[in-house]
C-alpha positions as a LaTeX table, in Angstrom:
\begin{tabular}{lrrr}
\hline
Residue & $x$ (\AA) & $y$ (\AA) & $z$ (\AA) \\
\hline
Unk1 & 130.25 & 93.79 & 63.07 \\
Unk2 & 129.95 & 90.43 & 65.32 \\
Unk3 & 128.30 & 90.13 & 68.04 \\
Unk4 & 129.50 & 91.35 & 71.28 \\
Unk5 & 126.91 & 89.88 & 74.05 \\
Unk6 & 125.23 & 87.02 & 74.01 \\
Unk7 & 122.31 & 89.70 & 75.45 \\
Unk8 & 122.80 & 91.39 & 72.34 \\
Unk9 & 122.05 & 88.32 & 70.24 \\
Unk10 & 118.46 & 87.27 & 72.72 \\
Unk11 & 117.33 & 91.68 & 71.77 \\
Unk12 & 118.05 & 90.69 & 67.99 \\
Unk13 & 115.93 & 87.50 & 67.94 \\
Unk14 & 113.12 & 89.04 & 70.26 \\
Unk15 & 112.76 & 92.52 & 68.28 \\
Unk16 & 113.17 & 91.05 & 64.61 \\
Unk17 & 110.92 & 87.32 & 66.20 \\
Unk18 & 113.94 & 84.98 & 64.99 \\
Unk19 & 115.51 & 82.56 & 66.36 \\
Unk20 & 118.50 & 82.51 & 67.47 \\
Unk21 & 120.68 & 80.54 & 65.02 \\
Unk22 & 119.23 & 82.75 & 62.49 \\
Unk23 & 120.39 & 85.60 & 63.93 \\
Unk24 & 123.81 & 84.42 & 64.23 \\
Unk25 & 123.67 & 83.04 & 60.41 \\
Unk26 & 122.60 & 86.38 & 59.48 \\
Unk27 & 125.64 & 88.21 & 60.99 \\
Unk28 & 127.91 & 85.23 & 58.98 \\
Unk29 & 125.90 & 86.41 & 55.88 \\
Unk30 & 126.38 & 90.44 & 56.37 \\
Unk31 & 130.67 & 89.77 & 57.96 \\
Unk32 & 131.13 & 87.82 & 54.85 \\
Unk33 & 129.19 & 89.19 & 52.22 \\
Unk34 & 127.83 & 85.86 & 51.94 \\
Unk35 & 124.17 & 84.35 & 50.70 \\
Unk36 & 122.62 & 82.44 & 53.41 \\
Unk37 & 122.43 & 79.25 & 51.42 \\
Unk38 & 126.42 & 79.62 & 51.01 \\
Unk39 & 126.62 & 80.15 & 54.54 \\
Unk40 & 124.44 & 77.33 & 55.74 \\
Unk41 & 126.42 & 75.16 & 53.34 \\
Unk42 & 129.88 & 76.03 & 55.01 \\
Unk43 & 128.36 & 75.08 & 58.36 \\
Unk44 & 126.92 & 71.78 & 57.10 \\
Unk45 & 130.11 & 70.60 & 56.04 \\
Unk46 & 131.55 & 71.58 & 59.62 \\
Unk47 & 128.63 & 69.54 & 61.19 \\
Unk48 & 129.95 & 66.74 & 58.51 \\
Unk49 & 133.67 & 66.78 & 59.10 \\
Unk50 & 132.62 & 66.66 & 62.69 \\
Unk51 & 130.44 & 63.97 & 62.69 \\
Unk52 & 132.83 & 61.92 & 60.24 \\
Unk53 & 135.92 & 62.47 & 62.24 \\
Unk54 & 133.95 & 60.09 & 65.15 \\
Unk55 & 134.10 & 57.61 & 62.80 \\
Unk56 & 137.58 & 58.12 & 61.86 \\
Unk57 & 138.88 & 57.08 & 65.44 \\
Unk58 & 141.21 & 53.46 & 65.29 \\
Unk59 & 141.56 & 52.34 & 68.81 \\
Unk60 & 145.08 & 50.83 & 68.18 \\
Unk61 & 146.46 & 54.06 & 66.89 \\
Unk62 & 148.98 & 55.32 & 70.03 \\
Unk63 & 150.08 & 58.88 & 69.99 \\
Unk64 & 153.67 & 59.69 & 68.94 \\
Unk65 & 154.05 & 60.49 & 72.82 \\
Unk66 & 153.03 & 56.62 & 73.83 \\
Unk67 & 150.81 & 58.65 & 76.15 \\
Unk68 & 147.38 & 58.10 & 74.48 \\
Unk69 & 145.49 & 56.47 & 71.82 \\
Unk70 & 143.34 & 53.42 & 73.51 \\
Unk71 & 140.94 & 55.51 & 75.52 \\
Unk72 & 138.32 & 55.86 & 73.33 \\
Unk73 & 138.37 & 51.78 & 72.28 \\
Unk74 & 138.51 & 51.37 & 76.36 \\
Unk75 & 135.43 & 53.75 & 76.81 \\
Unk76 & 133.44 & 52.29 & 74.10 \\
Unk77 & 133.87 & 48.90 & 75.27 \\
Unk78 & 133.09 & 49.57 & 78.62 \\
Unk79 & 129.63 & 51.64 & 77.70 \\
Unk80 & 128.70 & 48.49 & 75.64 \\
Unk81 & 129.42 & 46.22 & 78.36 \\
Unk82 & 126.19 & 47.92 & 79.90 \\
Unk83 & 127.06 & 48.77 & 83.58 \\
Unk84 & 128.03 & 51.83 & 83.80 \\
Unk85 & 127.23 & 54.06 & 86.37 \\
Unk86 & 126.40 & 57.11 & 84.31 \\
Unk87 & 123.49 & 55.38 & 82.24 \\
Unk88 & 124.41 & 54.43 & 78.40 \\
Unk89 & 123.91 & 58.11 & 76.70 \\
Unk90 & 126.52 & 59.30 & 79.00 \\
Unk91 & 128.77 & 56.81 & 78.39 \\
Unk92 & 128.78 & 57.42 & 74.72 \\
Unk93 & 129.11 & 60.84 & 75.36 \\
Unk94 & 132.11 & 60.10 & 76.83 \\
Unk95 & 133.21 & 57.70 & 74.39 \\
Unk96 & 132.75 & 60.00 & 71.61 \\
Unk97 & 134.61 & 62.56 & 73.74 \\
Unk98 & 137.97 & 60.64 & 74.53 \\
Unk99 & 137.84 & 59.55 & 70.63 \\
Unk100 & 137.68 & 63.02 & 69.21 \\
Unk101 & 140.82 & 64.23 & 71.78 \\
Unk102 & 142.87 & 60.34 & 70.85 \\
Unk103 & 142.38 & 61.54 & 66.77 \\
Unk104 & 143.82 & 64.86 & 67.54 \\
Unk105 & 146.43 & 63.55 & 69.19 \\
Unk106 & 146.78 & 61.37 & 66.56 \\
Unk107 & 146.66 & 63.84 & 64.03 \\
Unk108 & 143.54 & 62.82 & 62.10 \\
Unk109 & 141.10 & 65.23 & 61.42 \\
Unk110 & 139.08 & 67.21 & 63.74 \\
Unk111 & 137.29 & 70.34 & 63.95 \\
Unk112 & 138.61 & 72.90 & 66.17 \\
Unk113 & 135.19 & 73.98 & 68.00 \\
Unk114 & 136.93 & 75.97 & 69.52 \\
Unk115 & 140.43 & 74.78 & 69.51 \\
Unk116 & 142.21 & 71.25 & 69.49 \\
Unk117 & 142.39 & 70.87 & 72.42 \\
Unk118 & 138.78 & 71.08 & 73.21 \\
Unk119 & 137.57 & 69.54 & 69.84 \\
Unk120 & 136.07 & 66.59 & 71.62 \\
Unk121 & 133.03 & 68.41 & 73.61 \\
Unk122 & 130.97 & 69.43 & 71.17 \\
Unk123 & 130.88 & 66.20 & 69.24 \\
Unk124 & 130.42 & 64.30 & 72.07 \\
Unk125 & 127.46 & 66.11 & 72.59 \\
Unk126 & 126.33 & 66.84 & 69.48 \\
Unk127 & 126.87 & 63.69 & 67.59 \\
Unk128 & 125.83 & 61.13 & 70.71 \\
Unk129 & 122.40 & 63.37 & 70.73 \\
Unk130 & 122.46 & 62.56 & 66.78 \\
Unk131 & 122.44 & 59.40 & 66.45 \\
Unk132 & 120.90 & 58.43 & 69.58 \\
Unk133 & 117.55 & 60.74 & 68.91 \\
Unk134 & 118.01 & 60.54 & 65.11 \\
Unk135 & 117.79 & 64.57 & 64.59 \\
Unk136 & 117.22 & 65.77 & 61.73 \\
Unk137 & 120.65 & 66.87 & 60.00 \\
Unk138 & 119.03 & 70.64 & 59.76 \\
Unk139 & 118.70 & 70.79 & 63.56 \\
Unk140 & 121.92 & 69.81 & 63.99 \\
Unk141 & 123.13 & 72.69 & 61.17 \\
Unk142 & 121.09 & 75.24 & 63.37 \\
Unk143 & 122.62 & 73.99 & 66.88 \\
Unk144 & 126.18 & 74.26 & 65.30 \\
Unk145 & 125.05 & 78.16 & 64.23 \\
Unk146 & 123.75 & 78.33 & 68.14 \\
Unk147 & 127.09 & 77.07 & 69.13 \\
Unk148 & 128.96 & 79.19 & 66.95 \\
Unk149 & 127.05 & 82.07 & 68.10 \\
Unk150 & 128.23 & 81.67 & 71.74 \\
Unk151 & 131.86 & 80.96 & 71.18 \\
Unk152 & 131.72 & 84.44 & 68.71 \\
Unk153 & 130.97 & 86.28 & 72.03 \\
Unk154 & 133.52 & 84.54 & 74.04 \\
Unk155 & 136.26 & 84.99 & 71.29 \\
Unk156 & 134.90 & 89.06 & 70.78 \\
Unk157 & 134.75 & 89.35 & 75.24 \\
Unk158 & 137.69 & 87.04 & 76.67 \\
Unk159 & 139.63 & 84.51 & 74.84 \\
Unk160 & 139.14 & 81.00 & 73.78 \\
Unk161 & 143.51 & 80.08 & 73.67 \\
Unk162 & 144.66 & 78.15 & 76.41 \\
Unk163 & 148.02 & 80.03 & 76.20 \\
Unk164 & 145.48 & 83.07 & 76.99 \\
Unk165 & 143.34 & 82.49 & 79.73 \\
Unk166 & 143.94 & 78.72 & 80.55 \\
Unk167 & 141.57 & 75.37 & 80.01 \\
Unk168 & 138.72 & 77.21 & 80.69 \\
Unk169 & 139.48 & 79.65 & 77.41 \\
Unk170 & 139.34 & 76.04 & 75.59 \\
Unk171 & 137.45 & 73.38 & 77.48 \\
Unk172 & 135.39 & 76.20 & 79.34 \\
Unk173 & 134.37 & 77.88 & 76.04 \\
Unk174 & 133.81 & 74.54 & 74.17 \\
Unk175 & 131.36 & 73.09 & 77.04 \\
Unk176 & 129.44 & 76.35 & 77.21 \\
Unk177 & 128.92 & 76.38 & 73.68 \\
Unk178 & 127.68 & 72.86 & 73.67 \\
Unk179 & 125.16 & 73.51 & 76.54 \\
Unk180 & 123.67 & 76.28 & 74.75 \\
Unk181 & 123.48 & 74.14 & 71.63 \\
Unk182 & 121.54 & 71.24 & 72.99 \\
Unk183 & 119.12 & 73.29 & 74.61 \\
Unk184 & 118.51 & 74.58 & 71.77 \\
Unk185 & 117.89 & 70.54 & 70.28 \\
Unk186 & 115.91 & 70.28 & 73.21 \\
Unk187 & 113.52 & 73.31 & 72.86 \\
Unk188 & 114.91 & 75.70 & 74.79 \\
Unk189 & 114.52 & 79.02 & 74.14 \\
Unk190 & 117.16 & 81.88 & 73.90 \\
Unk191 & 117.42 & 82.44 & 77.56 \\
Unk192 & 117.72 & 78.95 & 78.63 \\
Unk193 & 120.91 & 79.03 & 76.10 \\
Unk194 & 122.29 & 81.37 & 77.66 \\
Unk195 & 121.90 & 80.46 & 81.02 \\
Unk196 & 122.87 & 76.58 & 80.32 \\
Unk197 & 126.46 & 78.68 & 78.79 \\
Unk198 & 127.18 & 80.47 & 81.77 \\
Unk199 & 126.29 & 77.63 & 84.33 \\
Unk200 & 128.89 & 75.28 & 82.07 \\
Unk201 & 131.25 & 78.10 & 81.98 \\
Unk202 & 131.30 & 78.90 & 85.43 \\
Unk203 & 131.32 & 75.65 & 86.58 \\
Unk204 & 134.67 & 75.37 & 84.75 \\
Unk205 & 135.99 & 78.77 & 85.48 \\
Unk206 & 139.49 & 78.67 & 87.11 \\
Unk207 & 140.60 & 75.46 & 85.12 \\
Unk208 & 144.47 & 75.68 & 84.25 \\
Unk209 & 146.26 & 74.50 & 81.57 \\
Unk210 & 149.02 & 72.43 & 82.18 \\
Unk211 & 149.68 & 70.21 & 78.91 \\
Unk212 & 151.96 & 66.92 & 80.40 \\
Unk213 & 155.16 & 67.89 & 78.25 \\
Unk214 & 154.16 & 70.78 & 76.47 \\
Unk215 & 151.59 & 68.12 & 74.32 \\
Unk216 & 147.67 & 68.43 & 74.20 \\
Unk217 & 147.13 & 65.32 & 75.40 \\
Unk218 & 147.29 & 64.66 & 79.21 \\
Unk219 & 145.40 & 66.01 & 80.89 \\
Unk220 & 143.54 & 67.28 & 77.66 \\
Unk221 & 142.09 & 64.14 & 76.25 \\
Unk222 & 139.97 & 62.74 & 79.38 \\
Unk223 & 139.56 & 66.59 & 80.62 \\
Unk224 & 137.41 & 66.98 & 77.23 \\
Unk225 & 135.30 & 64.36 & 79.32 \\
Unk226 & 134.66 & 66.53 & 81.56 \\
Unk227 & 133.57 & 69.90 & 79.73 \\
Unk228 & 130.86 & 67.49 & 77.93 \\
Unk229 & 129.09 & 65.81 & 80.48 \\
Unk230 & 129.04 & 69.53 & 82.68 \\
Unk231 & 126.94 & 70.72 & 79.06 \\
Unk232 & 124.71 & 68.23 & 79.86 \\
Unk233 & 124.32 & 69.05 & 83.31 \\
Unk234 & 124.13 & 72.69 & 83.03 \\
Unk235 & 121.73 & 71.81 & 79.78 \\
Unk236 & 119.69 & 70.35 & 82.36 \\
Unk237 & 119.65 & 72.83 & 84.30 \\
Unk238 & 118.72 & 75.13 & 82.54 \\
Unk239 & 116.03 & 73.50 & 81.01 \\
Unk240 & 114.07 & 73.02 & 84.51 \\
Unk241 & 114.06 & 76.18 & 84.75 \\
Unk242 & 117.18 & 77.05 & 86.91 \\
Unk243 & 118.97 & 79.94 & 86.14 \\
Unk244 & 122.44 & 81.46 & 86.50 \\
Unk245 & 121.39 & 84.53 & 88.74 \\
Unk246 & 124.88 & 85.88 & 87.01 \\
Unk247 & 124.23 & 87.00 & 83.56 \\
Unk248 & 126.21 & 84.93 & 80.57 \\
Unk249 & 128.12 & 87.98 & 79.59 \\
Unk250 & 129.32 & 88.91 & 82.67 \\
Unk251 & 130.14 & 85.31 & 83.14 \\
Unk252 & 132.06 & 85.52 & 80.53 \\
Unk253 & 133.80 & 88.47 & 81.33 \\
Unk254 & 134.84 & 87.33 & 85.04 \\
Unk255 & 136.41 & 84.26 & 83.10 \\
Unk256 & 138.65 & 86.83 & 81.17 \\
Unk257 & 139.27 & 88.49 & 84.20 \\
Unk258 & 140.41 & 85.31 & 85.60 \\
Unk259 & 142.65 & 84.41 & 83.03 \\
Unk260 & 144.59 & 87.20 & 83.08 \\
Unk261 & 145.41 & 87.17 & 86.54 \\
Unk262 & 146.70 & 83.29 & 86.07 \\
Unk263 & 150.16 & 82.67 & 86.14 \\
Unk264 & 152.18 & 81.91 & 83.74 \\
Unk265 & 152.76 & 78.78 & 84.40 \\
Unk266 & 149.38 & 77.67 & 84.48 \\
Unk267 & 148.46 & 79.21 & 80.59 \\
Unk268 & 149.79 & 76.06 & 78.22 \\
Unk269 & 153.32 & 76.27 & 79.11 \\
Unk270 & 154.36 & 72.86 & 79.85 \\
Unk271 & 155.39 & 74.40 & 83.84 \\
Unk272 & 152.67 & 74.20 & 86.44 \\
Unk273 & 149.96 & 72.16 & 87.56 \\
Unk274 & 149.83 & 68.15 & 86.77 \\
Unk275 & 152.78 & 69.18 & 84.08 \\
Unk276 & 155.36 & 70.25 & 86.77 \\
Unk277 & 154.30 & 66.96 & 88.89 \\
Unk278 & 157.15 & 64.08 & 89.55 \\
Unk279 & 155.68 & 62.17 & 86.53 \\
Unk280 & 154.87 & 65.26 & 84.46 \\
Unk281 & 158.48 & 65.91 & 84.80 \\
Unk282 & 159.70 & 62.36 & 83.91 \\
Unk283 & 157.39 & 62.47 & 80.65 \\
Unk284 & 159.09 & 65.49 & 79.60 \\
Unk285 & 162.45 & 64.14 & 80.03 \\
Unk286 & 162.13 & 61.20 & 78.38 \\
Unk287 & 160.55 & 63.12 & 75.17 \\
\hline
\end{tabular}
């Protein structure tokens, strides 16, 4: 049986003194009737594909749209120009970010963590912490299990479809699983994930989805921007020691509750939001 609570995972680890990938590879093993080395094999070649598919980005591929395809080139180039205003990590944060939502639109390969549409937060966290702190690959392996774990509860409590309970079902989930991950790289301990999930998740909670044309592209590709750099602000947070005075599951389940009193319109339907604007509207027309 998965887990349920994110509270229920933090009992586990403090009762049976594990930590809390472990516990969530452990529940993999026991769902799947799988060995732990075949599950921790399964996750490294997520972590690969992952960290591969940055790699994979070619900044003259344009979408079949027209609408997007440069960004990531743009971003990149700008970050190694050296001025930016938020510092160089950031910046390739973002980079990695707008590259991972151009090759989806692109249709290269990604990994949906925890859909397409969201696919570039957690590498742009993950992978720009990588390579820029040289981590151990095994760390990595355990924060994608820590990452997992947290999007498990959010699938098994709310939703993580856009079509379900808007952007913050995607982007929302995606950014709150990549805050608890890097505080986990950062030695945090099982509370500080949790709280760095529900402070990214609530401050996304609310967000629509309104894909420009019915495509996950606009607003989706730079608004994968922004669920990465709020992980590494709530990360942050968390890590000094602020905490979300509302606990991560009911977090979690005030984001359901907010999803299902969104209208339609503003749950991946191509209607409301920047999609119904004047120039949402001439896209769609012209497509």
């Amino acid at each position: 049986m998965s887990f349920r609570a994110i509270e229920e995972i933090q009992s586990k680890c403090k009762n049976e003194n594990i930590e809390f990938w472990k516990a969530i590879q452990l529940e993999d093993c026991d769902e799947r009737g799988a060995g732990e080395e075949e599950s921790w094999e399964q996750m490294r070649g997520m972590w690969h594909a992952m960290r591969d598919s940055v790699d994979a980005y070619e900044p003259d591929l344009i979408s079949r749209s027209g609408l997007v395809g440069r960004e990531g080139g743009l971003m990149e180039a700008y970050q190694q120009n050296g001025d930016t205003l938020c510092g160089d990590f950031v910046a390739k944060v973002m980079t990695i970010a707008l590259k991972m939502g151009c090759n989806n639109a692109c249709m290269k390969r990604i990994v949906a963590a925890p859909t397409a549409g969201a696919c570039g937060v957690m590498p742009a966290v993950l992978v720009a912490y990588y390579r820029e702190k040289e981590v151990p690959e095994d760390k990595m392996i355990e924060a994608m299990y820590v990452a997992a774990g947290v999007g498990q509860v959010i699938a098994n409590r709310a939703f993580l479809a856009g079509a379900a309970g808007g952007c913050q079902a995607e982007i929302g989930s995606g950014s709150a699983m990549a805050a608890a991950a890097i505080t986990y790289l950062r030695g945090g301990d099982v509370y500080q994930m949790g709280h760095a999930a529900a402070m990214a998740l609530k401050n996304l909670m609310g967000l629509v989805c309104d894909p420009v044309a019915g495509l996950v592209e606009v607003p989706c590709v730079k608004r994968n921007v922004g669920g990465a750099v709020n992980a590494l602000a709530a990360a942050d947070m968390a890590l000094a020691g602020i905490i979300s005075q509302i606990p991560v599951d009911q977090v979690i389940d005030a984001m359901r509750d907010v999803g299902e009193k969104m209208d339609v319109s503003l749950r991946e339907t191509g209607i409301g939001g920047v999609a119904g604007s004047p120039r949402g509207i001439e896209v769609m027309e012209k497509m």
